[in-house]
RODOLO-934900 format. One line per field, with one value per residue (C-alpha): residue number from 0; residue in three letters; z, x, y. Coordinates in steps of 0.5 Angstrom, whole numbers, plus 500, padded with zeros to 3 digits. Layout:
BEGIN
n <- [NUM;...]
res <- [Ala;...]
Z <- [Z;...]
X <- [X;...]
Y <- [Y;...]
This chain:
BEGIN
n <- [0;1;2;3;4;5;6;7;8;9;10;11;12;13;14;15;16;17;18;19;20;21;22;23;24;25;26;27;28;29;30;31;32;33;34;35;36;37;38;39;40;41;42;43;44;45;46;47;48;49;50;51;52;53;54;55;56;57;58;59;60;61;62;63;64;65;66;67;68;69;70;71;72;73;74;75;76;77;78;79;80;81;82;83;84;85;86;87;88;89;90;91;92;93;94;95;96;97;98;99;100;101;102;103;104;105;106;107;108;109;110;111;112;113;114;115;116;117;118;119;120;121;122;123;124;125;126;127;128;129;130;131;132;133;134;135;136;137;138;139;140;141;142;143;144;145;146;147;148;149;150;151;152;153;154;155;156;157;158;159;160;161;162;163;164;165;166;167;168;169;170;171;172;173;174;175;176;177;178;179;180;181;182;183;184;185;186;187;188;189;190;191;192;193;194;195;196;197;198;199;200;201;202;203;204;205;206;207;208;209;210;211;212;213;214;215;216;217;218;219;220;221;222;223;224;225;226;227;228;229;230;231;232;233;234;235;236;237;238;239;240;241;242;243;244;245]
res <- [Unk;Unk;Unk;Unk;Unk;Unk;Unk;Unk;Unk;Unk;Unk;Unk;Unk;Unk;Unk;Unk;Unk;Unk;Unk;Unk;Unk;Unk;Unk;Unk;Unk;Unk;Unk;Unk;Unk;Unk;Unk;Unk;Unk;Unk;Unk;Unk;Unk;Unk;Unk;Unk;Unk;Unk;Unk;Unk;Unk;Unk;Unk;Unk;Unk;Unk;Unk;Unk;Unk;Unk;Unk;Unk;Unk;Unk;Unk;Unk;Unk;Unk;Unk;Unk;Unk;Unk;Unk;Unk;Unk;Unk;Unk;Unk;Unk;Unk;Unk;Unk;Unk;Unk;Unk;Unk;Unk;Unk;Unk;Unk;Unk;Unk;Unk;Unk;Unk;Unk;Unk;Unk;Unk;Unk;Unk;Unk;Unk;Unk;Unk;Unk;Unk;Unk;Unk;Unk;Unk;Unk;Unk;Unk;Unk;Unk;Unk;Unk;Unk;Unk;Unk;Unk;Unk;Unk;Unk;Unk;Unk;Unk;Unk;Unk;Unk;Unk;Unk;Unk;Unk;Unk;Unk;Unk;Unk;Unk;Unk;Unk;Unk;Unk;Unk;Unk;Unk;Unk;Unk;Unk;Unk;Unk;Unk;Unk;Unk;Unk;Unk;Unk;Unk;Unk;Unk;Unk;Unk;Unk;Unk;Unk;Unk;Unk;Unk;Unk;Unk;Unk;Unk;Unk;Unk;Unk;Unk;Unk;Unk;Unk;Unk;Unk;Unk;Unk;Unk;Unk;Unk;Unk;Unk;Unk;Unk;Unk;Unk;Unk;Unk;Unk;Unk;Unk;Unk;Unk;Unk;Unk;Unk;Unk;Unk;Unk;Unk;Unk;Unk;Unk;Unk;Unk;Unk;Unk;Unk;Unk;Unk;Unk;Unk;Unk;Unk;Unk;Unk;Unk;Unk;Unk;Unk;Unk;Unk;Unk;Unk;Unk;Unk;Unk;Unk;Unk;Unk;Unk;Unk;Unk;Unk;Unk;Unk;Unk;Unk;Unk;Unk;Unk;Unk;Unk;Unk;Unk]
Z <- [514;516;510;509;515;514;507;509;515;511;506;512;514;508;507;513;512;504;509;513;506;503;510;511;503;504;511;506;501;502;505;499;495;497;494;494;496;493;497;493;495;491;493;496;497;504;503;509;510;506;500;499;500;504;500;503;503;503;502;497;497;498;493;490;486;482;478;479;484;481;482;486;486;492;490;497;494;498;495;490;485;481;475;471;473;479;487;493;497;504;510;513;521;521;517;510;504;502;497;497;492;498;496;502;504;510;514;520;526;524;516;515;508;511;509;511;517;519;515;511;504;501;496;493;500;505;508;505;510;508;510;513;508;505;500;497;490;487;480;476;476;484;484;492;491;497;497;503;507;506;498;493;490;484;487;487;490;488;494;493;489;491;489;485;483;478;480;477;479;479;484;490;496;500;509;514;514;507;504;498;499;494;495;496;501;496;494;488;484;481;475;472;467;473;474;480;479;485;488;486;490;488;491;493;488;492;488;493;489;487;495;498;492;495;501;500;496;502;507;503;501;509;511;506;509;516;514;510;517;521;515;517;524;523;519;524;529;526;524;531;532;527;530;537;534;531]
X <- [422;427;428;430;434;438;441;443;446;450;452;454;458;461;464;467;471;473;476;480;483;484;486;491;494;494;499;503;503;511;512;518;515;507;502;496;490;483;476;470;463;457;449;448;441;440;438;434;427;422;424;431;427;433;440;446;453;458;466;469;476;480;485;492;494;500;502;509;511;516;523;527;535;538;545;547;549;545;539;536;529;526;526;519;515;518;519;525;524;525;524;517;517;513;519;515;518;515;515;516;519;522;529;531;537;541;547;546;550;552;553;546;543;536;531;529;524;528;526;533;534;533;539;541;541;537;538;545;550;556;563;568;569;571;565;560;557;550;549;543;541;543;549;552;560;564;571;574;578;586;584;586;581;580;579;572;568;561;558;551;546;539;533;529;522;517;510;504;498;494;499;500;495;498;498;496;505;505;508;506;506;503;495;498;503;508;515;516;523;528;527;534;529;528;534;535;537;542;542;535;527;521;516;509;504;499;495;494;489;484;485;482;477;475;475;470;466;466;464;458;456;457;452;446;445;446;440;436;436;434;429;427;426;422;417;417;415;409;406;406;402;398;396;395;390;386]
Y <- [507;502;500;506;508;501;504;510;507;504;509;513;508;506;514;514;507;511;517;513;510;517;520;515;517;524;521;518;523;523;517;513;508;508;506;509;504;505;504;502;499;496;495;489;486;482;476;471;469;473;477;480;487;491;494;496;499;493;494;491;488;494;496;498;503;499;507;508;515;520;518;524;525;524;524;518;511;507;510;506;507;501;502;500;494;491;491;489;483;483;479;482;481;475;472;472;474;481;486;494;500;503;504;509;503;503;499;495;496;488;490;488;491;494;498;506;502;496;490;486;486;479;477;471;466;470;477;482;482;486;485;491;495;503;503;499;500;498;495;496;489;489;487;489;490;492;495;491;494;495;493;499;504;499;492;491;483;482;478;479;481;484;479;483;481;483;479;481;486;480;476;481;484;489;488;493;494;497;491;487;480;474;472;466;466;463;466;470;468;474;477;479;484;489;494;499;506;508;515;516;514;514;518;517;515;519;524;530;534;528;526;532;532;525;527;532;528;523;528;532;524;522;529;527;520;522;528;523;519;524;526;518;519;525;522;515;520;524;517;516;522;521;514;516;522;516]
């Protein structure tokens, strides 16, 4: 009986870890750039003294949904949408070079080039720092152009260019910020192949339906370990009274 106690333990546990996961990208459903995490487990023996005769529910490394979120027009300059394959580098809180398809841009009070939550934008020698100017201009491959001010409508300078990557799947792990960073820790260098599309934003990979689908999977399957549990304890009492009668 505690045999069976123990697994549905688990399985019970490892529904409510699912629905956080799920709950958490039904929050970000509008969130721009998100990417949706996966949850997944497998059955595990649990090996010791004796034969491995108890199985439990153990999570796996979580997962990223990489699939690329509808692009949506947004008309404002400093809007800008990954094309394809490919991420923005910023500079993470912790100083670490990190990765988002988040291009809601904005300028900092010092003319900072920032992300919609703050973090710098990285270009070809740190963080995008913008001089005064009128207007400022995105190329598809980055390039950040300003109209300084006092120059005519026409004269353009190129004084940085936004560092663009395009790591693989296989390279990148995603933080509790929401961050892509490499498993390794190291930097990734630029890729002149991934292009922005200015005035555009990507919108959330999160597929809503198939989430609330999920979500009430996860709550039947949550239900049914914690009956069989109780199922478990029912039966644990009335061998005890059937011992004691004897």
């Amino acid at each position: 009986m505690d045999r069976a106690l123990y697994l549905s333990m688990t399985g019970a546990s490892q529904a409510m870890q699912a629905q956080t996961i799920h709950a958490n990208n039904l929050a970000n459903a509008s969130t721009t750039g998100f990417q949706a995490d996966l949850a997944q487990a497998r059955s595990m023996a649990v090996y010791g003294p004796g034969m491995p005769s108890r199985v439990y529910s153990m999570t796996e490394n979580p997962g990223t949904d990489f699939t690329r979120g509808p692009l949506q027009q947004t008309g404002n300059s400093l809007d800008m949408a990954v094309k394809g394959e490919g991420y923005i580098a910023v500079l993470a809180p912790d100083g670490s070079e990190a990765y988002t398809r988040a291009g809601d841009l904005q300028l900092g009070v010092f003319g900072e080039l920032l992300t919609g939550s703050g973090l710098p934008v990285l270009g070809n020698n740190g963080p995008v720092v913008l001089p005064p100017h009128e207007n400022v201009e995105f190329g598809a491959d980055g390039t950040v152009s300003v109209r300084e001010l006092g120059q005519g409508a026409q004269v353009l300078a190129a004084i940085d260019r936004i560092k663009l990557v395009n790591p693989q799947p296989q390279e990148l792990v995603k933080g509790t910020d929401g961050l892509m960073r490499r498993v390794d820790g190291g930097e990734t260098p630029a890729d002149a192949q991934v292009e922005l599309a200015s005035g555009y934003l990507e919108g959330s990979n999160v597929n809503v339906v198939d989430s609330m689908v999920e979500m009430i999977s996860l709550a039947r399957n949550y239900e049914m370990n914690v009956k069989f549990m109780q199922t478990v304890q029912q039966n644990s009492e009335s061998s005890a009274r059937l011992l004691q009668i004897q």
